[in-house]
N, C-alpha and C positions, 0 to 999 in steps of 0.2 A: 481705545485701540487706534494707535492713528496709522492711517497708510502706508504704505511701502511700495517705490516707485515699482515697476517690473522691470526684470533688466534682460533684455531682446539674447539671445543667441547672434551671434556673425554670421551671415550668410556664408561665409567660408567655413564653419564650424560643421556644416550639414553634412550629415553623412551620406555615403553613394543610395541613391535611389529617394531621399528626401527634396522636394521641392526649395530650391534656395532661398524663398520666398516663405518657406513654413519652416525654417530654424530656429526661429524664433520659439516655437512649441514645445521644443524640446527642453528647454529650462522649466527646471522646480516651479511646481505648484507652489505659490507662497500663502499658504494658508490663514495669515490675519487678514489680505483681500478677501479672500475665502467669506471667511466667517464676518465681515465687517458689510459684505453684500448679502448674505445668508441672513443673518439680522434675527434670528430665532434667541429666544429668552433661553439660558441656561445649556443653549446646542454644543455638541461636543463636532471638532470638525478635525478633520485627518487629510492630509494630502500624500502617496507615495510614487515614487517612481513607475515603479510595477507591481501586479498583481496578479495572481490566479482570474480574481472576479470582486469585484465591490462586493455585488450582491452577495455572494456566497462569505464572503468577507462578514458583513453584519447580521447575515441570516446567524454563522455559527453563534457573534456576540449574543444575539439576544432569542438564542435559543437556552442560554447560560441563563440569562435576566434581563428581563426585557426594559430598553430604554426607559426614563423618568423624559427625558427630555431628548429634542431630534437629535440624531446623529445623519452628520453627514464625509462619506468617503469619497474622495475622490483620486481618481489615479491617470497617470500617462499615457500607460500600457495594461493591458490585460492579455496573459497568457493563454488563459481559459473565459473566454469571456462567453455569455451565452444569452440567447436571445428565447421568445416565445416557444413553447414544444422541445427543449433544448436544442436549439438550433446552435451552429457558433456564430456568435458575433466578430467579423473580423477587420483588425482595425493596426495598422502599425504603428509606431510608436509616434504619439504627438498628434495624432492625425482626427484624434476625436475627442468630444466631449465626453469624459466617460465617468460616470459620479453616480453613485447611490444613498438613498436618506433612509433611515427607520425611523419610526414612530409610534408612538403606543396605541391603541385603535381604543374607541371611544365604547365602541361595538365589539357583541362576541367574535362578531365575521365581519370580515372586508366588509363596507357597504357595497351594495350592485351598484354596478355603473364605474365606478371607480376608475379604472384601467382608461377607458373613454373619457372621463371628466380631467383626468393627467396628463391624457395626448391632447386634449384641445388646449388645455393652459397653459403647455409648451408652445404649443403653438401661436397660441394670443401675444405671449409672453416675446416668442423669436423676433416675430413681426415688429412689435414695438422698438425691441433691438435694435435690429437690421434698419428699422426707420430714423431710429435714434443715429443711429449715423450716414443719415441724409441719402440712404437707398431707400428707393419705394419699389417693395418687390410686385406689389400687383393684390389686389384682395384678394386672386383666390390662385395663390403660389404657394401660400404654407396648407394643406390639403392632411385630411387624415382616411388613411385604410383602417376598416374594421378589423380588429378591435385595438390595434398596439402601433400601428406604426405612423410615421409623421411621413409626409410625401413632398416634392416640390415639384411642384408642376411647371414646365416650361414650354416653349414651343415646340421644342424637340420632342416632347411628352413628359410624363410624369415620370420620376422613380424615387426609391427610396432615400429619407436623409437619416429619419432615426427610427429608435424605436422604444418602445416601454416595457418592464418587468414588474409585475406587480407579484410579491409572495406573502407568504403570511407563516409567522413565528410563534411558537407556542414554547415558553420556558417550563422552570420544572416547576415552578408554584401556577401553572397554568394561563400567565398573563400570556397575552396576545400581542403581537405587534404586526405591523405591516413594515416589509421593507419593500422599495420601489426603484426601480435602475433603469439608467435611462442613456441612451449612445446618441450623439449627434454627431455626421462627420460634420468634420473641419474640412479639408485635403483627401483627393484620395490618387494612390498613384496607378498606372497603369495596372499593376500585378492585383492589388485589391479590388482594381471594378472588375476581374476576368473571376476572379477568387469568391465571389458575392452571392453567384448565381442569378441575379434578377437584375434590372435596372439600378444604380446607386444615383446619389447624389448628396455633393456635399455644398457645405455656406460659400466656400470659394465662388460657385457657381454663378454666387449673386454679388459678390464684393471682393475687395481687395482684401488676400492674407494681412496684409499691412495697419489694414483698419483693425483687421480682430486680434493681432495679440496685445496690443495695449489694455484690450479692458476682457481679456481671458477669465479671466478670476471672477470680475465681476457679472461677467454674463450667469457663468456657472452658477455660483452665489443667487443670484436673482431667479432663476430657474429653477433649482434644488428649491428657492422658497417658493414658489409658485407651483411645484409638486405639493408642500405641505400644504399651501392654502385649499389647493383643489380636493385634497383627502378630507381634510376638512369641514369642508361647504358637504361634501356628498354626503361626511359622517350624519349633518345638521341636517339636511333638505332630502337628501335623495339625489337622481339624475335626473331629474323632470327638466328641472329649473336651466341645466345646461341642453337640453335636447335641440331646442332650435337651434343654438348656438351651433353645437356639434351637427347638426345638419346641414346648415351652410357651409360648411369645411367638408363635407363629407364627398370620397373620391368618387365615388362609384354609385351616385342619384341615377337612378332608372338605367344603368347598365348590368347586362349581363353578367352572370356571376354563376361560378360555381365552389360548391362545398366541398369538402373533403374532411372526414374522420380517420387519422390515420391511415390516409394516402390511398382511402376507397372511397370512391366518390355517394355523396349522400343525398345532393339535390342542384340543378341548375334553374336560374332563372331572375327576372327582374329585380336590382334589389332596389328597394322602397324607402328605406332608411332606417333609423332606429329609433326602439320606441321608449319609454320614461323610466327603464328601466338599461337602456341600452342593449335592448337584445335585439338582432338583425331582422331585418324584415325583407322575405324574398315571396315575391310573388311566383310561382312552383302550379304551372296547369290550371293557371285561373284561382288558383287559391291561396290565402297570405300566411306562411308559414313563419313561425320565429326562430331564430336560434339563438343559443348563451353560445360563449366563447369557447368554454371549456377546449376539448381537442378538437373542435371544430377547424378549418381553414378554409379562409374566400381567396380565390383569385380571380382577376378579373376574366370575362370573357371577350369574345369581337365585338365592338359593334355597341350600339345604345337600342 
């Protein structure tokens, strides 16, 4: 499969309210980069302009029949795009990296840990990126919230760049897949960091639009496969093996923190880090309590 140059959008091509500097974004996903940085044996890969949602996109396929080999979607725009708890994910057009992979699980169930061993591979993965083209963002700028989201920490502070989906499919002869979706801004313009709710950040932040669209495709490509590697390794090992890894990235070492279970709060206090299975560790009146993800949510509190 040999390459296909990418060919930029006009900075005059940009529509009102797109950065003229991110027009380039806007042109088609050219799916042989795609799949030629994706590098998966037998992967089936999809590029569309817009969509409801990837993930819901391959949830229904391999709810039909589940994946032989990865699938990878990736899109421009997402209508309905949707983050952890069903949150929305919001993102205008071009403006993010927006792609999802299924793949057949090894295991009856997700392996634990999963979701955490995804976000730190992005994250290993970004860094190397962003180095690759002669930025050094700092070792501890690519940062992860528990349990799904990617952070860039900067002087101004931290907020959010991406985040993870991790679902799981069950077709009608019972095979299992995991599908995985994953958003990283690119750009973001005024109306979507007000529209966010929390802190954003996107890769602009640390480099020129200019560097990133040239090798678009390939980032995504190399990403999507650093999601299947990480599913992977946890299907084979466990989360153990990633834990110190993910504790060094991890945002919130001995800061305040509290829980929430659907929006009632459930415990505040020190968190600790997480443990070989990926479940939180919050230190709660002198005593070290765990939590799984499930509808759990951490936000930070004041203070260390």
């Amino acid at each position: 499969m040999s390459p296909v140059a990418a060919r930029p959008v006009p900075a005059s091509a940009a529509p009102a309210g797109v950065p003229a500097d991110a027009a380039a974004f806007l042109a088609p996903l050219q799916p042989a980069l795609l799949a030629a940085a994706f590098a998966q044996p037998g992967a089936e890969v999809q590029a569309v302009q817009a969509t409801g949602s990837t993930n819901n996109d391959l949830l229904q396929r391999a709810r039909e029949a589940a994946p032989v080999a990865p699938w990878l979607r990736c899109a421009l725009e997402q209508t309905a795009g949707r983050g952890r708890l069903g949150r929305r994910w919001f993102a205008a057009p071009g403006s993010a990296f927006l792609f999802s992979v299924a793949l057949p699980l090894v295991q009856a169930t997700p392996p634990v840990g999963v979701t955490l061993a995804v976000g730190l591979a992005l994250a290993e993965r970004l860094q190397l990126q962003i180095e690759g083209l002669g930025v050094a963002p700092g070792a501890d700028a690519l940062q992860l919230k528990w349990p799904n989201d990617l952070l860039l920490s900067t002087p101004a502070g931290r907020a959010k760049l991406g985040g993870v989906l991790a679902e799981l499919a069950v077709d009608r002869r019972g095979r299992r897949s995991l599908v995985v979706g994953v958003g990283i801004n690119l750009w973001l313009d005024p109306a979507a960091r007000g529209s966010i709710g929390q802190a954003a950040a996107a890769l602009a932040d640390l480099l020129p639009l200019a560097q990133l669209a040239p090798v678009r495709e390939r980032w995504i490509g190399e990403l999507s496969a650093a999601v299947i590697g990480a599913v992977r390794a946890v299907e084979a090992q466990g989360f153990m093996p990633r834990q110190a890894d993910y504790m060094r990235r991890f945002a919130d070492l001995n800061r305040t923190v509290e829980l929430s279970e659907r929006g009632v709060p459930v415990a505040q206090g020190r968190a600790l880090g997480v443990d070989g299975d990926g479940l939180l560790l919050v230190e709660v009146a002198g005593r070290i309590r765990s939590f799984a993800s499930g509808e759990v949510t951490l936000r930070a509190g004041a203070g260390r």
